[in-house]
TIKEMI-493616 format. One line per 2 residues: number of its first residue (from 1); their letters; for each residue x, y, z of C-alpha. Coordinates in nm, 3 decimals. Layout:
<rs>
NUM> a> X/Y/Z  ...
</rs>
This chain:
<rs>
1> xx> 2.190/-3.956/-0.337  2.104/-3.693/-0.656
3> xx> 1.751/-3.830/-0.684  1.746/-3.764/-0.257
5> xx> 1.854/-3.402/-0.305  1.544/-3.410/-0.565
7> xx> 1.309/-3.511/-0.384  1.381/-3.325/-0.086
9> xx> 1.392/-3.028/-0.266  1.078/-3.067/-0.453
11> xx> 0.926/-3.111/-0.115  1.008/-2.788/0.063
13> xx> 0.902/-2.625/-0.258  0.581/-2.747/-0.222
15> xx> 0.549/-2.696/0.149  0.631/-2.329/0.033
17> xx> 0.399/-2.268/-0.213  0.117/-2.428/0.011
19> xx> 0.211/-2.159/0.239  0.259/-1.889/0.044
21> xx> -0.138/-1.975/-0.105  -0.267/-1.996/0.246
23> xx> -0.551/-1.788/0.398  -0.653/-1.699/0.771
25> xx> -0.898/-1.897/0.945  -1.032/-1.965/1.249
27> xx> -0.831/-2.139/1.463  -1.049/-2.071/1.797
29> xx> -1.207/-1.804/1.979  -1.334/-1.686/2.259
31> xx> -1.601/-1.770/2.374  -1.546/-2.050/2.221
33> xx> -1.797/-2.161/1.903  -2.095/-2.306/2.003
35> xx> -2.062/-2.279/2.372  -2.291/-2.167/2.671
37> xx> -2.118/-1.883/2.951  -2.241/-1.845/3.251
39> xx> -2.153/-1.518/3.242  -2.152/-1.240/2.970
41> xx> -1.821/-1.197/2.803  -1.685/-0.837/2.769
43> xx> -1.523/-0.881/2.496  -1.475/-1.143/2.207
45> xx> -1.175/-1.255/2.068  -1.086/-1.474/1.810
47> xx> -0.753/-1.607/1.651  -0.624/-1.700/1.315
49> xx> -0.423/-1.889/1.149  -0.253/-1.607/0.993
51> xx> -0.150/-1.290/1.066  -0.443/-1.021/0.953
53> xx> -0.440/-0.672/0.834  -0.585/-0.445/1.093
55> xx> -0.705/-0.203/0.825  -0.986/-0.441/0.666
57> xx> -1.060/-0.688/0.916  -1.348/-0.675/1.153
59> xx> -1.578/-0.840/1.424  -1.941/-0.811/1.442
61> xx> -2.176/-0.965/1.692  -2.556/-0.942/1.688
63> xx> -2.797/-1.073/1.906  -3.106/-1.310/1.733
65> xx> -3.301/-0.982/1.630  -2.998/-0.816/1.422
67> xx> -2.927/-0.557/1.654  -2.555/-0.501/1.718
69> xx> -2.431/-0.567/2.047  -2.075/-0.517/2.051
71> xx> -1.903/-0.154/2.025  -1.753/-0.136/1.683
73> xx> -1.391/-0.151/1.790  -1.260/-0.418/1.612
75> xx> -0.807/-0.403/1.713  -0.563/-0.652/1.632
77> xx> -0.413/-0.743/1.949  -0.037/-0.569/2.033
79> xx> 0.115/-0.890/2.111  -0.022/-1.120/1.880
81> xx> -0.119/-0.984/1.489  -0.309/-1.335/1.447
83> xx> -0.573/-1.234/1.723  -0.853/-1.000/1.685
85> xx> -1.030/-0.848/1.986  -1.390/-0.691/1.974
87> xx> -1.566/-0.523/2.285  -1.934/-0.631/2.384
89> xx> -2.239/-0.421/2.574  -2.361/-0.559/2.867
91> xx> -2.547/-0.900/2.717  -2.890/-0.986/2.845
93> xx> -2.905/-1.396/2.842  -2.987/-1.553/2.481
95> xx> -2.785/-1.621/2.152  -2.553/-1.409/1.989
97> xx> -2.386/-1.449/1.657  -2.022/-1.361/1.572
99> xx> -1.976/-1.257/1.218  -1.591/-1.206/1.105
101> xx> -1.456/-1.055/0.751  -1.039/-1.054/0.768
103> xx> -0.813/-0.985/0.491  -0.465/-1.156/0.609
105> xx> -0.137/-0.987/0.564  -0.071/-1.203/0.222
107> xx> -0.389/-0.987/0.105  -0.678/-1.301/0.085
109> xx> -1.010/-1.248/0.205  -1.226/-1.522/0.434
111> xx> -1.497/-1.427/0.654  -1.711/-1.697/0.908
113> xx> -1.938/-1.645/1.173  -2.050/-1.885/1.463
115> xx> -2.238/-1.848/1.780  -2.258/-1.865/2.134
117> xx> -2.502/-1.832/2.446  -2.505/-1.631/2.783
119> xx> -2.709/-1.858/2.991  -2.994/-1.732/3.203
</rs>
């Protein structure tokens, strides 16, 4: 039964340190990576795996020359701290890529980016 207790023990310790290491990432978004919409998205919005620290976390989207195309209002969501909301222009068809830098609220650092297309 003692070497039970042990074991047990030494797992939830190492379930909590996993934790307690872990960083945000992307767990999906909106549009969703890679995908083709039929219609132009107002806004994209992507969630984590973690909860992320409104301060030094952002969302950038570009279309294939560079040029931004959303509005620069990156917001952590009121009801959810995990999701992250950026606003878009009006988006001519093509590709667009979605470049993210977060900083979750156990301070780490990840960024990403993927991409999606607003069919003709």
């Amino acid at each position: 039964m003692k070497r039970l207790l042990i074991a047990v023990i030494s797992v939830a310790f190492g379930l909590a340190t996993a934790e307690a290491e872990a960083h945000a990432f992307l767990d999906h978004a909106s549009p969703a990576v890679g995908s083709t919409e039929n219609v132009a998205p107002p806004e994209v919005s992507i969630w984590f795996t973690e909860e992320v620290e409104p301060a030094f976390s952002k969302i950038e989207v570009t279309d294939r020359a560079g040029n931004r195309v959303d509005a620069g209002t990156t917001r952590v969501d009121e009801a959810n701290p995990k999701l992250l909301h950026v606003s878009l222009k009006p988006l001519p068809p093509g590709t667009y890529k979605v470049t993210w830098h977060i900083v979750s609220i156990d301070t780490h650092h990840t960024d990403g980016d993927f991409s999606f297309t607003v069919a003709p």
